[in-house]
Backbone as a ProteinNet text record, in pm:
[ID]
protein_1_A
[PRIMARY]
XXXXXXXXXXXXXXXXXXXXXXXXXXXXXXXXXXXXXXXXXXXXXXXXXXXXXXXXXXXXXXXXXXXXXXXXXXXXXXXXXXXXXXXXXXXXXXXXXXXXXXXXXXXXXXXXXXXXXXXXXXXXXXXXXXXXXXXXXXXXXXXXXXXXXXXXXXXXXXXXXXXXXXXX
[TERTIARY]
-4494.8	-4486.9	-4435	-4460.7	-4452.3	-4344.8	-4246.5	-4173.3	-4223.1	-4147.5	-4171.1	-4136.3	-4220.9	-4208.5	-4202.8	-4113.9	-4141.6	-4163	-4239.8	-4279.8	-4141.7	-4155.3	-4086.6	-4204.9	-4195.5	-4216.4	-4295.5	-4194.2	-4243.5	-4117.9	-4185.1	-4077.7	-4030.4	-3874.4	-3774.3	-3845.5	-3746	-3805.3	-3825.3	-3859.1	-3929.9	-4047.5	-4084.9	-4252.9	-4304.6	-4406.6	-4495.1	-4627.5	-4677.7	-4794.8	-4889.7	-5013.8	-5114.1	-5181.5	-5230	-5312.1	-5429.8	-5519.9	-5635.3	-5684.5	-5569.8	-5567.9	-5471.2	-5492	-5394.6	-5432.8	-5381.1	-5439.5	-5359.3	-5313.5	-5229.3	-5307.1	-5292.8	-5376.3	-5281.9	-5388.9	-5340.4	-5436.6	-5408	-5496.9	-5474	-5564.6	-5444.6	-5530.4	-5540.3	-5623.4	-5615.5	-5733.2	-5735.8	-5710.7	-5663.1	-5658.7	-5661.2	-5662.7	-5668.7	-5805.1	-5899.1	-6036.7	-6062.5	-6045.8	-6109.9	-6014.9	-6084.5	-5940.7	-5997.7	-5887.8	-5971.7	-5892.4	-5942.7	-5877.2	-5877.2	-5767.8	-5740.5	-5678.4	-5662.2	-5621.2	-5608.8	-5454.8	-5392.2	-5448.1	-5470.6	-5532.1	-5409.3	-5302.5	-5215.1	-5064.8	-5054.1	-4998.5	-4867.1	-4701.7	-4628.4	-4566.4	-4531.7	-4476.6	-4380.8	-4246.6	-4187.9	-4104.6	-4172	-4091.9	-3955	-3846.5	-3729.2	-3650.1	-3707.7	-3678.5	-3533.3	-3369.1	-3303.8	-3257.8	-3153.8	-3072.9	-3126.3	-3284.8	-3346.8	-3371.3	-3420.4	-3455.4	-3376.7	-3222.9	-3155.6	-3095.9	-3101.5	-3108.7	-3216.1	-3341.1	-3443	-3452.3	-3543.9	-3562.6	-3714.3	-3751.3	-3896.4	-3924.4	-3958.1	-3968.5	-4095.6	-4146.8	-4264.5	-4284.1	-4386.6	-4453.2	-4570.9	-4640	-4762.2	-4791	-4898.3	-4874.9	-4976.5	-4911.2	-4965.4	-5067.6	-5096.4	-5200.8	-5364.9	-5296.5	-5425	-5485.3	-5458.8	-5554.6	-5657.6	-5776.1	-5926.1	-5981.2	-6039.6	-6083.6	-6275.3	-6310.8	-6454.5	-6492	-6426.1	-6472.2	-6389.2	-6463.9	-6379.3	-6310.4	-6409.1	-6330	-6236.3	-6232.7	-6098.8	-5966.3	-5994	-5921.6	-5844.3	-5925.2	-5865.7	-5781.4	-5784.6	-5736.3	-5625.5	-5624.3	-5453.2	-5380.9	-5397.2	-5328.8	-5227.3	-5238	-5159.9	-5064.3	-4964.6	-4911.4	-4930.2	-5031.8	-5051.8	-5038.1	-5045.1	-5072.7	-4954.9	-4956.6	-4893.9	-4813.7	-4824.9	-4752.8	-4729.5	-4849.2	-4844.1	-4733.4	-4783.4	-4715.4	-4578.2	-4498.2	-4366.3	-4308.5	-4373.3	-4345.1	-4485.5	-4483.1	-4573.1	-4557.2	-4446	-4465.9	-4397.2	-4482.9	-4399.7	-4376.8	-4270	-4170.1	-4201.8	-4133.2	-4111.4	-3954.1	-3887.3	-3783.6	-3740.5	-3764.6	-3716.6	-3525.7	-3504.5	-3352.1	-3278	-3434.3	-3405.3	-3495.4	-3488.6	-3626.4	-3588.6	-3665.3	-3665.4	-3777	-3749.6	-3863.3	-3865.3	-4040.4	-4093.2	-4123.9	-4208.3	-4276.5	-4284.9	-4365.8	-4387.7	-4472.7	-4518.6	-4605.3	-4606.5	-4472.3	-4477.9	-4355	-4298.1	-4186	-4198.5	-4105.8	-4070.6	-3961.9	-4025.4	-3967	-3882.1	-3778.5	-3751.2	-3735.9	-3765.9	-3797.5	-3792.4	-3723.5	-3734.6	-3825.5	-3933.4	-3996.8	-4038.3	-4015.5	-4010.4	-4134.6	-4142.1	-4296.5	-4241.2	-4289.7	-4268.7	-4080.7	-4002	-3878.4	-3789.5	-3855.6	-3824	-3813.8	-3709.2	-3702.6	-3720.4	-3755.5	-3779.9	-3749.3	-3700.7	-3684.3	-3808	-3875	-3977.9	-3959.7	-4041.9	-3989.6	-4190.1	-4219.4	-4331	-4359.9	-4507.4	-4530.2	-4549.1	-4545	-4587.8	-4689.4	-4755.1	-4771.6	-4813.5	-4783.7	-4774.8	-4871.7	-5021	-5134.4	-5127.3	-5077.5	-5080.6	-5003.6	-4974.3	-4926.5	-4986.2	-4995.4	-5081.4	-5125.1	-5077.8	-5081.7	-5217.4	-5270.8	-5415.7	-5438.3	-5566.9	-5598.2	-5529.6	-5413.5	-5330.3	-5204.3	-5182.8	-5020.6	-4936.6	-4978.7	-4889.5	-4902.5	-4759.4	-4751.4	-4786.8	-4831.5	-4896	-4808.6	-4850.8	-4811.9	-4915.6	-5034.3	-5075.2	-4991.2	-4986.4	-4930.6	-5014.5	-4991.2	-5072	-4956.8	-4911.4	-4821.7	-4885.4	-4865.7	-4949.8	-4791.9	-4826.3	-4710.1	-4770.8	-4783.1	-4857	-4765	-4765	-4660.3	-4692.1	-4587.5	-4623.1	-4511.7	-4461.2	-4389.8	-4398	-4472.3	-4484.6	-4624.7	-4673	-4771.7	-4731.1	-4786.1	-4781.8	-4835	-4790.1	-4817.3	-4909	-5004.3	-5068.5	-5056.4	-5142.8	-5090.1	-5139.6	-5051.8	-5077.4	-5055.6	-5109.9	-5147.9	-5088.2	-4967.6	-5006.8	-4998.7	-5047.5	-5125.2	-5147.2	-5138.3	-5107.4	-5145.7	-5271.7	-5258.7	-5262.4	-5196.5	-5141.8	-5091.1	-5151.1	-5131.6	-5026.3	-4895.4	-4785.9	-4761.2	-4763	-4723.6	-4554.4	-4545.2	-4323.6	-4393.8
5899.7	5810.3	5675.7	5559	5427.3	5424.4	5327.2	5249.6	5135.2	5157.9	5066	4934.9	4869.8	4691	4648.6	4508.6	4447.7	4289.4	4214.3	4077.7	3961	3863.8	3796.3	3742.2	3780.1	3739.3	3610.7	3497.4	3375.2	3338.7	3193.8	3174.7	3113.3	3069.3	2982.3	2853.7	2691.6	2575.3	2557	2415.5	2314.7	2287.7	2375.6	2388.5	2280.9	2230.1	2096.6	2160.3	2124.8	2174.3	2070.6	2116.7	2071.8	2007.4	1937.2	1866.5	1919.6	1921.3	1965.8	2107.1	2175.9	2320.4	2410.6	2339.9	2396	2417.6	2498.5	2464.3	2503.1	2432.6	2465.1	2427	2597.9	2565.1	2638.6	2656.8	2711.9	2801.1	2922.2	2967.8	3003.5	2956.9	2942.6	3031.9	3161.9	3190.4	3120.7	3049.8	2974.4	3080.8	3076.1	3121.9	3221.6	3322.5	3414.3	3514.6	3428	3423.9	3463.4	3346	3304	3237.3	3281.1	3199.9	3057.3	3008.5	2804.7	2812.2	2807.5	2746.8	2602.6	2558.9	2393.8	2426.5	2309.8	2280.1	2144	2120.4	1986.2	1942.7	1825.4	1717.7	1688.7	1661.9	1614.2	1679.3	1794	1869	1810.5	1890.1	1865.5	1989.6	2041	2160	2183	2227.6	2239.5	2358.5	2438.4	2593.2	2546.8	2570.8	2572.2	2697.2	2734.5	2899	2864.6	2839.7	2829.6	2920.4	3011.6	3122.4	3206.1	3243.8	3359.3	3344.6	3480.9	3433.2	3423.5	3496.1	3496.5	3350.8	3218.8	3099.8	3011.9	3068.6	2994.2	2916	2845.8	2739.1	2708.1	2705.2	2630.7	2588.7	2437.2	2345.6	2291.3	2229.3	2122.8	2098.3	1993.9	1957.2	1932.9	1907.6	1863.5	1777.4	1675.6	1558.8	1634.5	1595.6	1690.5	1608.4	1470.4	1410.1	1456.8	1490.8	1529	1670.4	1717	1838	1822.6	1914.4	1924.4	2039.4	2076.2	2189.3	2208.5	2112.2	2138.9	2063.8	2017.9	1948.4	1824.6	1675.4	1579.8	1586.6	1590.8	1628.6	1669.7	1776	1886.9	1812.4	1785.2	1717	1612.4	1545.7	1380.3	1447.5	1581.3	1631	1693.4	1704.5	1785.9	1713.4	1608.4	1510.2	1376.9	1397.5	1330.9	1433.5	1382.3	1489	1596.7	1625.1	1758.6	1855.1	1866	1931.7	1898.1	1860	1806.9	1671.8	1613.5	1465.7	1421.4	1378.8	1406.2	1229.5	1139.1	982.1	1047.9	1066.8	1117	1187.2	1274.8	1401	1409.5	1296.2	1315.8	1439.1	1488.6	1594.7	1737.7	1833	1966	2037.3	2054.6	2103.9	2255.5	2296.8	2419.1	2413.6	2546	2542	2667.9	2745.8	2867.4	2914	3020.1	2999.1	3170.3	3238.9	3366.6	3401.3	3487.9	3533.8	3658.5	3774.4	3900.2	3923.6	3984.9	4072	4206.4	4195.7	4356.8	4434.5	4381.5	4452.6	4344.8	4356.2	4260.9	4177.2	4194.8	4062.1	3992.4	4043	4036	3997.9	3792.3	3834.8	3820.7	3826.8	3868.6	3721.1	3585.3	3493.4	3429	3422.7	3386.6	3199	3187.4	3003.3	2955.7	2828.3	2715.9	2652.6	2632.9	2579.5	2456.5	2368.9	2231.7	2165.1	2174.7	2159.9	2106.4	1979.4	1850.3	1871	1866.3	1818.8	1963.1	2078.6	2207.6	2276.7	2371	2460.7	2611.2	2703.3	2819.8	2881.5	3008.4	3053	3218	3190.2	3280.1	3305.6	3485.1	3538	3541.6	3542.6	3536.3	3600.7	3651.6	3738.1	3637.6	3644.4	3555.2	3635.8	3650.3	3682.4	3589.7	3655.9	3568.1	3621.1	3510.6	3588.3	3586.6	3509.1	3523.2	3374	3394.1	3291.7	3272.2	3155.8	3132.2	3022.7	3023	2856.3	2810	2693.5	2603.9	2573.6	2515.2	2470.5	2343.8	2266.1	2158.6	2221.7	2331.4	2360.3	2411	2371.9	2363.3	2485.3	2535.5	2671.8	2647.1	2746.3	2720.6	2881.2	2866.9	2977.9	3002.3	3059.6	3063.1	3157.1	3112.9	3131.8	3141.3	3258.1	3222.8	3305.7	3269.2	3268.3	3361.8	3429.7	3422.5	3469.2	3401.5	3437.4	3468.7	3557	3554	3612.8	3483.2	3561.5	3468.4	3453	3405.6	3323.5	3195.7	3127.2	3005.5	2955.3	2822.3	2724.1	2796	2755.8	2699.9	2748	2753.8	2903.6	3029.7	3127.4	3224.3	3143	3198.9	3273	3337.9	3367.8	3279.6	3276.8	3153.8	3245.3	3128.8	3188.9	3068.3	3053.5	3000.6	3049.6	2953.6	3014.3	2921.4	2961.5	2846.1	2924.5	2876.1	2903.8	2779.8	2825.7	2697.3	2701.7	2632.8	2666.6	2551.7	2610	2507.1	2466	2386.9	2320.3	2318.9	2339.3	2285.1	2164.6
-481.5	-595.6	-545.7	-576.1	-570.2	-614	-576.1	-676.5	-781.5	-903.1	-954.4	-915.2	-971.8	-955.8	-1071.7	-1098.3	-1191.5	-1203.7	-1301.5	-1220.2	-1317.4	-1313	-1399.3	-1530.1	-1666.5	-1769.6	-1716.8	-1700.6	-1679.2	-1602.1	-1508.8	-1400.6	-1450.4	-1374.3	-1451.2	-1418.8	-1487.9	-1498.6	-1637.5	-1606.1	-1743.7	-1766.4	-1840.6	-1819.1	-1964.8	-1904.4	-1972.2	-2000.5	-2164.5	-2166.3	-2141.2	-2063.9	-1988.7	-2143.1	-2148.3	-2279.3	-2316	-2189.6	-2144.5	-2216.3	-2228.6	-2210.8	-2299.7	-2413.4	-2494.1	-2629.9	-2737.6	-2902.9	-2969.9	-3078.4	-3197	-3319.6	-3355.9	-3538.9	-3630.6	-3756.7	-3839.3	-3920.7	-4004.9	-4074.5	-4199.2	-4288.8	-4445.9	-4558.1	-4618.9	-4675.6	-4814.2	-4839.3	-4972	-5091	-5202.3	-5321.4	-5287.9	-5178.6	-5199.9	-5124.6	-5118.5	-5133.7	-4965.7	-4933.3	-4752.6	-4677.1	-4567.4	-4460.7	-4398.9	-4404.9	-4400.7	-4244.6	-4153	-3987.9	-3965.2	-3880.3	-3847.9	-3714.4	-3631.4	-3557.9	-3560.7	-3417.8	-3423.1	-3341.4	-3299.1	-3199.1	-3121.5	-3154.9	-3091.1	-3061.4	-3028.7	-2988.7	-2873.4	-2863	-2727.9	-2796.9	-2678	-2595.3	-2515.8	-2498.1	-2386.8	-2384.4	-2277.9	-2275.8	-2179.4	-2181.4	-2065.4	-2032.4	-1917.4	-1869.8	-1781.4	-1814.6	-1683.5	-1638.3	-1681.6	-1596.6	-1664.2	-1679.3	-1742.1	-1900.2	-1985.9	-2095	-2172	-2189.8	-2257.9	-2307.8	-2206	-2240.6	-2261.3	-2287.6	-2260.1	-2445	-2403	-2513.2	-2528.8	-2644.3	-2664.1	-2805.1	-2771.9	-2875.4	-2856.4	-3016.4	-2996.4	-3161.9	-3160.7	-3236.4	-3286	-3365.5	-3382.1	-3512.6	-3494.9	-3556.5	-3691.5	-3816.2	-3929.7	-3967	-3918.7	-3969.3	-3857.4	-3750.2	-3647.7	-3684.9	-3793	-3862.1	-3866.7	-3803.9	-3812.5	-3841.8	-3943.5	-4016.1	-3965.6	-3962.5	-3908.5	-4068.7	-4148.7	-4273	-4319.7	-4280.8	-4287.9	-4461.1	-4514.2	-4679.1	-4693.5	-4700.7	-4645.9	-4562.1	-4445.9	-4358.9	-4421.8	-4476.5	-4587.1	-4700.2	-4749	-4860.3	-4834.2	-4699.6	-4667.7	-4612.1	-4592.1	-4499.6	-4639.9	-4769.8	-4863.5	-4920.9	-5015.2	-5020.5	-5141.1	-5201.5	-5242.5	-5122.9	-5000.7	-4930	-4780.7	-4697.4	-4581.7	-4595	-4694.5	-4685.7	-4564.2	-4462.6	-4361.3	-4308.7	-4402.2	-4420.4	-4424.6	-4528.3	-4487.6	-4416.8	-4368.8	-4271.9	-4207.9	-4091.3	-4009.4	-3846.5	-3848.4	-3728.1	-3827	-3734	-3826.8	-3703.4	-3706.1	-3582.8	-3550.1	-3430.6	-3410.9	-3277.6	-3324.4	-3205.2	-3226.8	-3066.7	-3056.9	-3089.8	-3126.3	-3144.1	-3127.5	-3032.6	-2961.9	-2904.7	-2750	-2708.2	-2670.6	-2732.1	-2692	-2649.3	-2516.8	-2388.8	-2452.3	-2533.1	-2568.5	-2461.2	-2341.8	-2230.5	-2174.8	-2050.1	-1913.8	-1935.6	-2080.3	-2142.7	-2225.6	-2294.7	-2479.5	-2490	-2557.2	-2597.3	-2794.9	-2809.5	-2945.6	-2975.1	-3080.5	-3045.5	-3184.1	-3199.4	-3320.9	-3312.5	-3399.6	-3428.4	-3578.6	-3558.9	-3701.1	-3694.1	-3821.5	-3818.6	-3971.6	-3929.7	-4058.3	-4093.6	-4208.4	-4240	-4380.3	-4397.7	-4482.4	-4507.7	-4424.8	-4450.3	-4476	-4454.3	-4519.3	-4393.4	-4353.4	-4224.8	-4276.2	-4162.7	-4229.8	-4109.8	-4128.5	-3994.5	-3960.9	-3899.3	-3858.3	-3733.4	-3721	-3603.1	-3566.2	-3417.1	-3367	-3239.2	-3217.8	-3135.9	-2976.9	-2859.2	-2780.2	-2659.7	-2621.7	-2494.8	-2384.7	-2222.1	-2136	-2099.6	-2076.6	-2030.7	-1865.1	-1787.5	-1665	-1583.4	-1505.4	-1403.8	-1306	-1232.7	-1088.9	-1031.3	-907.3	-880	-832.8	-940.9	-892.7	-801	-782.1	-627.8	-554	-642.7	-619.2	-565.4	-564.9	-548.9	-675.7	-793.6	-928.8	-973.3	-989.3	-1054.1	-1219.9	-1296.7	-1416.4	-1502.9	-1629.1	-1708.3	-1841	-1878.5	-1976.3	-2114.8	-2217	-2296.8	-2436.8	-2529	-2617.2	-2777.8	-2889.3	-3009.9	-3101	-3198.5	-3318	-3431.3	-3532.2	-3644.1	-3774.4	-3862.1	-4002.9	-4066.8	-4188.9	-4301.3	-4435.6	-4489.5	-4653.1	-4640.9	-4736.3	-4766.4	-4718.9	-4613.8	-4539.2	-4643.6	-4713.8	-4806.7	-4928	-4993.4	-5158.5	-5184.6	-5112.9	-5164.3	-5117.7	-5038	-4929	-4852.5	-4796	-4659.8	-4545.6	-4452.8	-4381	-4225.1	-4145.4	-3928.8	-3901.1	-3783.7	-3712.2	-3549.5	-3513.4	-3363.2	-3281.5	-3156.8	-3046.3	-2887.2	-2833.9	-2693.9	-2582.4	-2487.3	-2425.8	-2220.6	-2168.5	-2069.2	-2014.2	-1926.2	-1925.2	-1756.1	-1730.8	-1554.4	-1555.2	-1415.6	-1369	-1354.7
[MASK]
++++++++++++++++++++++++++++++++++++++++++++++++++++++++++++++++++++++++++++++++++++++++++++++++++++++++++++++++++++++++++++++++++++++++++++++++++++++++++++++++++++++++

């Protein structure tokens, strides 16, 4: 029998998300009915792994006016404030504020998250799809979120979701 091995989650450092290579949306089932998907255009990211996970940190934002649904209509309609007040509360935050290691792939992430001036505290799934350094030298970390619950709406049920690949 082998010994076991085990790898690190993700390496320590200040990891930067790549622009190129990243997505933060959302998924909002209308009335009830259907699920409407968006994503942000303008996305920042920053995981900070230092003396392991028990201190680690991860914050970001995304600009609530860079919402794209695949329907400019739509798009123009969530961006005032029936919907996002995106003019007064143009970024809607996120910031980790616990990380629990499920398995060697999975953490378990608790986070605040502010959406038009309002914080909420939600807990979220993460997995680490892989690590590995490019053909430049640069160690990398793919990363991908998902959270679904109720209350960040008007009643909905609401996704959000984020995959993202991060550079030291």
């Amino acid at each position: 029998m082998s010994p076991l091995t085990t790898r690190t989650i993700a390496p320590t450092g200040t990891w930067v998300v790549d622009q190129a290579h990243c997505r933060a949306g959302i998924a909002v089932t209308h009335v009830g009915i259907a699920t409407v998907r968006g994503e942000y255009g303008e996305v920042q990211a920053t995981p900070q792994i230092a003396g392991g996970l028990s201190s680690a940190k991860a914050y970001g934002t995304v600009k609530a006016a860079s919402v794209e649904t695949a329907a400019p209509q739509r798009d123009a309609h969530l961006r005032p404030p029936d919907f996002f007040d995106a003019e007064t509360y143009p970024e809607r935050a996120f910031e980790s504020t616990a990380l629990e290691i499920v398995d060697e792939e999975t953490l378990r992430i608790s986070a605040s998250v502010t959406l038009r001036g309002v914080t909420n505290e939600i807990v979220l799934t993460a997995e680490v799809n892989r690590t590995n350094i490019d053909p430049y030298g640069n160690e990398k970390v793919g990363h991908a979120g998902i959270w679904t619950g109720a209350g960040l709406t008007d009643g909905d049920l609401a996704q959000i979701e984020s995959e993202m690949e991060t550079n030291t």
